[in-house]
N, C-alpha and C positions, 0 to 999 in steps of 0.2 A: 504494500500500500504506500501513496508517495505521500510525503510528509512536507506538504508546501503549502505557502496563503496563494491563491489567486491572483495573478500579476492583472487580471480585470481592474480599469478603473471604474468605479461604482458610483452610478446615474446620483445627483442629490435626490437623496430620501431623505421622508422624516421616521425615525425610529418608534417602532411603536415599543410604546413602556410597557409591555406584556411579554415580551422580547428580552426581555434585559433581566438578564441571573441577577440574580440579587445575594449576597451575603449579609445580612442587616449589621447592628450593632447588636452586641451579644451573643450572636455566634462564633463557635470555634470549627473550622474547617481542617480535620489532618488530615492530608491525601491529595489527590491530583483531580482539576478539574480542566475539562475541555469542553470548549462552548463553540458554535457557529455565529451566535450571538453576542452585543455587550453585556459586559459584565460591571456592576456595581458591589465595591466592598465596602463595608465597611465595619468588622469583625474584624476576628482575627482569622488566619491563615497557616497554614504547615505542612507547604511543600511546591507543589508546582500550580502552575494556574494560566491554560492557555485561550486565548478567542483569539479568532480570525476578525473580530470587530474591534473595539473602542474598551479600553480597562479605565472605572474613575475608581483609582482608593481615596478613600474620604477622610478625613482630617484625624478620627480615634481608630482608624483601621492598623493594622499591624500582620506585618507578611514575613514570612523567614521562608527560605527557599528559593525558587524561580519563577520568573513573570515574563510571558510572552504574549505579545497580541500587535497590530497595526499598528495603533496612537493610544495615549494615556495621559489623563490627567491626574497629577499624584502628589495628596496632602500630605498623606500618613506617613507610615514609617516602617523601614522597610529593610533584612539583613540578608542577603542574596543577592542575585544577577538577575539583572530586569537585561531584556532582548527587546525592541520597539523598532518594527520593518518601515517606519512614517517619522513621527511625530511625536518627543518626549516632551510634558509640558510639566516641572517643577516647581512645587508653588514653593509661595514663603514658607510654609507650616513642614514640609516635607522634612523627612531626615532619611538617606541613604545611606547606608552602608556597605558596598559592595561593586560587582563589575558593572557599568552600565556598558549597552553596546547598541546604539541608534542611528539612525540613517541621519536625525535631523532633534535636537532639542533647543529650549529653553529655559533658565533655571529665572527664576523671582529673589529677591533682594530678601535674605533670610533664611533660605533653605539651606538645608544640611548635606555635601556630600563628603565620603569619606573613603576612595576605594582609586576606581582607573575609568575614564570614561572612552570608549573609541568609537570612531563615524566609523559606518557600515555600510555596503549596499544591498539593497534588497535579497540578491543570490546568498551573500554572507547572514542573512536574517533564516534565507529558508536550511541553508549547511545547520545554522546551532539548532532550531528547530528539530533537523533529521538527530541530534545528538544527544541536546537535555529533554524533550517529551518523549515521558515515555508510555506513557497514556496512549488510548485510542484517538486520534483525530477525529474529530467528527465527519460526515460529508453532510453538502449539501443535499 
């Protein structure tokens, strides 16, 4: 089975919120999640965590492990290797700890990092892919 995002650029849609994984506040996730869809955390996390869409962790979220998906917007706080095939978006609030490897970021006046950052292209996003998930992909 091939372990790649869709190199399709995708028409603007609006996402419907019935779509979107949800991790609330007060959950604890240990294990490996793969989605087709965005994913909202806002919990805690322990382990991997892949969509082919949009990842927002929210400001009390906390992830230990590995983060892969498209784009992310990312408050929380977070000790592992985030992967982003698009668009890194670091707020103030955020605190990293670990390898980031993105095609394209922006970090906010505040945030935390504390590891090795490297620009990537999209082929080097679907290689770590084929490496650190080890999860099912989902298909469309």
């Amino acid at each position: 089975m091939e372990r790649t995002l869709s190199n399709k650029k995708p028409a603007t849609e609006v996402v419907d919120v019935n779509e979107v994984s949800r991790i609330a506040r007060g959950t604890v996730l240990v294990g490996d999640l793969s989605s087709l869809n965005d994913i909202r955390v806002d919990g805690k996390v322990e382990g991997t965590i892949f969509s082919q869409g949009k990842i927002v962790i929210g400001e009390n979220a906390e992830l230990k492990g590995s983060m892969l998906c498209t784009s992310t917007d990312f408050w929380g706080k977070m000790e592992g290797n985030l992967y982003v095939k698009d668009l890194l978006s670091i707020k103030s609030t955020a605190s990293i700890n670990g390898e980031i490897r993105a095609k394209k970021f922006q970090v906010e006046m505040g945030a935390s990092i504390n590891g090795t950052i490297k620009m990537i292209s999209e082929d080097d996003f679907d290689k770590d892919c084929k490496s650190v998930v080890k999860a099912v992909l989902p298909q469309e």
